[in-house]
C-alpha positions in Angstrom: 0.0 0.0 0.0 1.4 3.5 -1.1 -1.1 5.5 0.6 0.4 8.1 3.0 -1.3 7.0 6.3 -1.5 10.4 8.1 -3.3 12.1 5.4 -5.8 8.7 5.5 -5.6 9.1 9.3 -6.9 12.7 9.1 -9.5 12.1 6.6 -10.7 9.5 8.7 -10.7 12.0 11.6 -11.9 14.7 9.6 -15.0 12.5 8.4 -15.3 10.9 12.4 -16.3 14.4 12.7 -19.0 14.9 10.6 -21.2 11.4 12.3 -24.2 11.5 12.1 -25.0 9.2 9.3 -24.3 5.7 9.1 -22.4 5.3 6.1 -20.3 8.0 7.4 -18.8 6.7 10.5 -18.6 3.7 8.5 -16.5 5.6 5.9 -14.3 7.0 8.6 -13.5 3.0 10.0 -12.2 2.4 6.4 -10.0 4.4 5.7 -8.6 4.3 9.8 -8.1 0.7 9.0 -6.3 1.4 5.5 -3.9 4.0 7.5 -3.6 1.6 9.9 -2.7 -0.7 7.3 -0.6 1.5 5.4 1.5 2.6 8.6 2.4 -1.4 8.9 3.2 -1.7 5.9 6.2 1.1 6.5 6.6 -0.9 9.6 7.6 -4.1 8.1 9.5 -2.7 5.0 11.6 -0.7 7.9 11.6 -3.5 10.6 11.1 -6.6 9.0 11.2 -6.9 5.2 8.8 -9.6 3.9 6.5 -9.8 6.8 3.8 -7.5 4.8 3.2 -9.8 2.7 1.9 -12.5 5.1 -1.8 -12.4 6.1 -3.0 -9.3 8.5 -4.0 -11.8 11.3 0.5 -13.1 11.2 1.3 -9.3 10.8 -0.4 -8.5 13.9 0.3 -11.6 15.7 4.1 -11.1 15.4 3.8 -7.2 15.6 4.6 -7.2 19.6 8.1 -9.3 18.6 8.9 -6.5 16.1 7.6 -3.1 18.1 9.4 -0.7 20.7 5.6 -0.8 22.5 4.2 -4.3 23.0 1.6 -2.8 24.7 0.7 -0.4 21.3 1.1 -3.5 19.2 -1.8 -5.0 21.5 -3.5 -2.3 21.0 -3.2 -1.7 17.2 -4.3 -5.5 16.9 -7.6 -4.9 18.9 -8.4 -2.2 16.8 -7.9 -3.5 14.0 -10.1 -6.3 14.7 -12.6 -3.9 15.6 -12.2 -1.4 12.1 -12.9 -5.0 10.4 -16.0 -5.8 12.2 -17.0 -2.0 11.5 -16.3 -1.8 7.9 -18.4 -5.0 7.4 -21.9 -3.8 7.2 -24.4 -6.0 8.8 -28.5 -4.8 9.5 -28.9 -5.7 12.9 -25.9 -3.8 13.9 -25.2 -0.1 14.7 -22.4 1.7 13.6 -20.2 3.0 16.4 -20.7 5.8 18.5 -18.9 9.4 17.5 -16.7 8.5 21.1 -16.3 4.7 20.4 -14.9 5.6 16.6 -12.4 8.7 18.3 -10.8 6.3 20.5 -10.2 3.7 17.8 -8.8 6.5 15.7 -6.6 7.4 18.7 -5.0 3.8 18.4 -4.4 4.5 14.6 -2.7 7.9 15.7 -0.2 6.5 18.3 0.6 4.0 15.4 1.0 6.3 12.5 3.1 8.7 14.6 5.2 5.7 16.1 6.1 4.7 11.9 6.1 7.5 10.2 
């Protein structure tokens, strides 16, 4: 992924902001999982060439071997878990709330500003 993940970060932030609609707060857990995303992927090419390639569930599994914060790697991998879960619409479920979606986008800050 080539995508520069602060300026995904801030869109996402930017359209956090604006909740009020579903399929907006929905929007804004895309692209925080793409920065997300995009900020491992400078992870791996930096820390551990090779590793990006492997499936999202390895990266994160052996991201608390490879980080300076174990504790941010266990954080990054919950939240990615929970941008997935978002992202994939399903009736019966609500999107999150504007508080719920800030604090997952905090996780995705402390991540982009740990890489890039």
């Amino acid at each position: 992924m080539d995508a520069d993940p602060r300026v995904l970060a801030d869109f996402a932030r930017r359209l956090a902001g604006e909740v009020g609609q579903p399929h907006r707060s929905r929007g804004a857990a895309l692209l925080a999982r793409q920065a997300l995303e995009s900020a491992l992927d400078l992870h791996w090419r930096r820390r551990a060439p090779g590793l990006g390639e492997c499936s999202m569930r390895t990266q994160l599994i052996c991201l608390p071997e490879f980080s300076a914060d174990p504790e941010l790697a266990g954080r990054v991998s919950f939240v990615w878990w929970a941008l997935s879960r978002v992202c994939h619409h399903h009736p019966s479920e609500l999107p999150p709330s504007e508080r719920e979606l800030a604090e997952l986008l905090d996780v995705v800050d402390d991540l982009v500003g740990t890489v890039v």
